[in-house]
N, C-alpha and C positions, 0 to 999 in steps of 0.2 A: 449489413445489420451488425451493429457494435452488441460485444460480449455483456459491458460494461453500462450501467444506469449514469454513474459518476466516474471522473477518473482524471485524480490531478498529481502531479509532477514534482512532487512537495518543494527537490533544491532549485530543478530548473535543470538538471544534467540528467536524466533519466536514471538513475541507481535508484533514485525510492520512488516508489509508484504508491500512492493510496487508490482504492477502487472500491465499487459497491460492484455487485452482479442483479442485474436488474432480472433474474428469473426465482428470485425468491420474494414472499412475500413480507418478510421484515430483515432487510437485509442490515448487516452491520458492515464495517470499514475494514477492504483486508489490504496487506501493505504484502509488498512485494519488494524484493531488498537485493538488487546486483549484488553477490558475491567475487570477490576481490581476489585473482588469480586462479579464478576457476569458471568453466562454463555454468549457466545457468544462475536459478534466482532461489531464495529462499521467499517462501510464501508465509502470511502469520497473519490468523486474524487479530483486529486489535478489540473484540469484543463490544466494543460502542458504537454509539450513531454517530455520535460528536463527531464532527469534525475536527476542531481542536484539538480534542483529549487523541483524535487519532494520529492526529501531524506529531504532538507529541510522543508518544510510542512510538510511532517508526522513526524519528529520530535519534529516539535511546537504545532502538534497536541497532543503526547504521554502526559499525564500528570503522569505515573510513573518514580519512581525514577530513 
């Protein structure tokens, strides 16, 4: 049983994760951000449904190259 409703791979390398959590009933888009010489993820919701508007946030979020 997956955590996750949705859950896409935004670059294709796993550092940004977008996800919805399917045990809420109006769920928004949280992005999940590999942190760069450190363990662990920085998690942030990006407050919308969009799709889009989410890909973009955690974009501007990643600060890797």
């Amino acid at each position: 049983m997956s955590r996750y409703a949705e859950k896409i791979d935004v670059r294709g390398d796993g550092r940004v994760i977008l996800y919805k959590r399917e045990d809420l009933k109006n769920p928004k888009w949280q992005v999940r951000i590999r942190v760069p010489n450190a363990t662990g993820y920085k998690i942030v919701s990006s407050k919308t449904e969009n799709k889009r508007e989410a890909e973009r946030f955690a974009l501007d979020l990643d600060v890797t190259p």
